[in-house]
Backbone as CSV, one residue per row, in Angstrom:
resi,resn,N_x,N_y,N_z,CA_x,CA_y,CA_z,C_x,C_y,C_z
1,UNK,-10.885,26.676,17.360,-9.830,26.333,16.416,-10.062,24.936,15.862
2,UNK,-9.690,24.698,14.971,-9.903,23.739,13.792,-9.029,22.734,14.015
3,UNK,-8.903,21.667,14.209,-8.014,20.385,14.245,-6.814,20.505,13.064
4,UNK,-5.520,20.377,13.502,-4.792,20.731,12.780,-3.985,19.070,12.497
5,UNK,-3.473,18.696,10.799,-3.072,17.713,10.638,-1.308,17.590,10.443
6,UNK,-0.878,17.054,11.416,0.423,17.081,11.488,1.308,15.746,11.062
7,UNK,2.463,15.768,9.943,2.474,14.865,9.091,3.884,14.788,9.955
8,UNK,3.977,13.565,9.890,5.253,13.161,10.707,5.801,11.773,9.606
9,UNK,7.218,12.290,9.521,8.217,11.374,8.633,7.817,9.765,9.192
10,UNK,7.872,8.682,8.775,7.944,7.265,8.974,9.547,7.067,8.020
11,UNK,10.087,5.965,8.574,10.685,5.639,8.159,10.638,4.016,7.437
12,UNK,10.554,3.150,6.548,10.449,1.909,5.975,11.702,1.481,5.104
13,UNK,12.070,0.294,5.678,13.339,-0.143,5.599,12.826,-1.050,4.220
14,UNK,13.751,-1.243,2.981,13.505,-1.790,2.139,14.915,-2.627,1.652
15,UNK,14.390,-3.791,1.167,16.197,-4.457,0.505,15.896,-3.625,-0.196
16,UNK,17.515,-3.554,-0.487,18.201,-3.096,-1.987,17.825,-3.216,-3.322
17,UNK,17.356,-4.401,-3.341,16.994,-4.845,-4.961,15.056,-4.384,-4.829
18,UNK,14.594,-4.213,-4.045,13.363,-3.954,-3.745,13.234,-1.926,-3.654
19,UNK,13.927,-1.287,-3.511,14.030,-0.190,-3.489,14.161,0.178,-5.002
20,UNK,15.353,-0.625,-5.288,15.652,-0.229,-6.934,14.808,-0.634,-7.658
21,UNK,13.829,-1.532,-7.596,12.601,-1.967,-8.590,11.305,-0.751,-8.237
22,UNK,11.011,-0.350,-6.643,10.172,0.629,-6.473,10.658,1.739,-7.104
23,UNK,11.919,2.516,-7.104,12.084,3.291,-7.552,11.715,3.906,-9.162
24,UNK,12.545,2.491,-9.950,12.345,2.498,-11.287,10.659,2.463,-11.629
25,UNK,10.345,1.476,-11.029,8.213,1.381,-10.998,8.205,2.786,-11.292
26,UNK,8.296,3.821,-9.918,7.836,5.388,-9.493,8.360,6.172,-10.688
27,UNK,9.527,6.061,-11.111,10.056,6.773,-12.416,9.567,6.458,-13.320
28,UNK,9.069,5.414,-14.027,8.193,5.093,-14.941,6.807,5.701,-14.795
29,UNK,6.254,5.679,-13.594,4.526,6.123,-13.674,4.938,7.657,-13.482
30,UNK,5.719,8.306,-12.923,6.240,9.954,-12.880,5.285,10.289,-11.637
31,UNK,5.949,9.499,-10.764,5.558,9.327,-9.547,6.788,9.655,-8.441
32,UNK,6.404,10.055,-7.334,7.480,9.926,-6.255,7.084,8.277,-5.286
33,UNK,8.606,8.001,-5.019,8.590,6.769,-4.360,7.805,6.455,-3.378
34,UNK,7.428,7.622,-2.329,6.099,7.539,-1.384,5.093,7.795,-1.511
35,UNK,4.657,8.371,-2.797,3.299,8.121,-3.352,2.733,7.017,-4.117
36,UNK,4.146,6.053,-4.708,4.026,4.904,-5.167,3.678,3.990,-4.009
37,UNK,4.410,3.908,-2.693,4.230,3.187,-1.550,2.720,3.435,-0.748
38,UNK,2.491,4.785,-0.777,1.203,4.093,-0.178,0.077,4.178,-1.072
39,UNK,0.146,4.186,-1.804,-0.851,3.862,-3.449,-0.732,2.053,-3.217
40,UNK,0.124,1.182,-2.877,0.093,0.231,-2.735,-0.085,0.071,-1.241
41,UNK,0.099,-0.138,-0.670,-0.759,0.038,0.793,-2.143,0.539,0.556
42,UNK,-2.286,0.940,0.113,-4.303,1.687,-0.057,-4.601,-0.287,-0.791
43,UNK,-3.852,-0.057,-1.907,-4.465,-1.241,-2.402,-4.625,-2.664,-1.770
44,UNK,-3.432,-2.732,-1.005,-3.328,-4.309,-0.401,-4.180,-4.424,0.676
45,UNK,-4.435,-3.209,1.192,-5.776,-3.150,2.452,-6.922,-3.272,1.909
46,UNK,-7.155,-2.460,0.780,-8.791,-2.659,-0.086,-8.743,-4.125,-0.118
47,UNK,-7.708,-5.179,-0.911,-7.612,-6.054,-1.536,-8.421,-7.145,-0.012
48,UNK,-7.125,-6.671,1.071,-7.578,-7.948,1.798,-8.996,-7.608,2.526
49,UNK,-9.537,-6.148,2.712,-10.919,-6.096,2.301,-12.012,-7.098,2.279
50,UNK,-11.788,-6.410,0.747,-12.528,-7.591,-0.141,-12.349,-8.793,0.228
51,UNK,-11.448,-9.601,0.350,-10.962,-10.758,0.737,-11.987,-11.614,1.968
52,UNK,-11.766,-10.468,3.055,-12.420,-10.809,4.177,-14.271,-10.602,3.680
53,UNK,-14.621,-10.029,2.677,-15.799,-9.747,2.462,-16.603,-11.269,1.429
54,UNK,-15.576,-11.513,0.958,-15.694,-12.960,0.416,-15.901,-13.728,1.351
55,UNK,-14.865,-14.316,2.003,-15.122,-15.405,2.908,-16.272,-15.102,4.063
56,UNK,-16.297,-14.182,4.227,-18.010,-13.538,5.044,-19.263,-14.170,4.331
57,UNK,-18.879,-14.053,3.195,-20.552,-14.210,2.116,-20.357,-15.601,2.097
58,UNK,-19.326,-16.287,2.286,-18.602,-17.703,1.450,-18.985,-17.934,0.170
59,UNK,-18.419,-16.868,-0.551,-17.789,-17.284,-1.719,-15.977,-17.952,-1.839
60,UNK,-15.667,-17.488,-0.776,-14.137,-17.951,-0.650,-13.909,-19.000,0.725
61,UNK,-13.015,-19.845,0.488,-12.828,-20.379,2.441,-11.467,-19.442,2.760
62,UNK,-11.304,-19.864,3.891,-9.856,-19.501,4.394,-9.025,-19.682,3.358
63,UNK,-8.610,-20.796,2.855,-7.056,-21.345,2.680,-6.965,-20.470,1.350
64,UNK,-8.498,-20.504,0.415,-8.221,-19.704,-0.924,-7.934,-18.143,-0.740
């Protein structure tokens, strides 16, 4: 038998005024709000990534 992938609810607590700006974002791109959320999570991990791939090569220091 084949490994089976089992999706289990998370829950993420958001202010108020931060929900209502994700939301409106997600309604604008004709998106749902948790595909908007981890579409940004994919990105901020690539981002700091890269980040760490900079200061490896030193093109960047820490503080930048």
């Amino acid at each position: 038998m084949g490994k089976v992938e089992v999706k289990k609810a998370v829950t993420i607590v958001l202010k108020p005024s931060i929900k209502k700006m994700a939301n409106k974002l997600a309604k604008q791109n004709k998106t749902s709000l948790s595909e908007l959320l981890a579409c940004c999570l994919l990105r901020a991990e690539q981002e700091s990534d890269f980040v760490k791939e900079c200061i490896a090569k030193g093109e960047l220091t820490q503080v930048e």
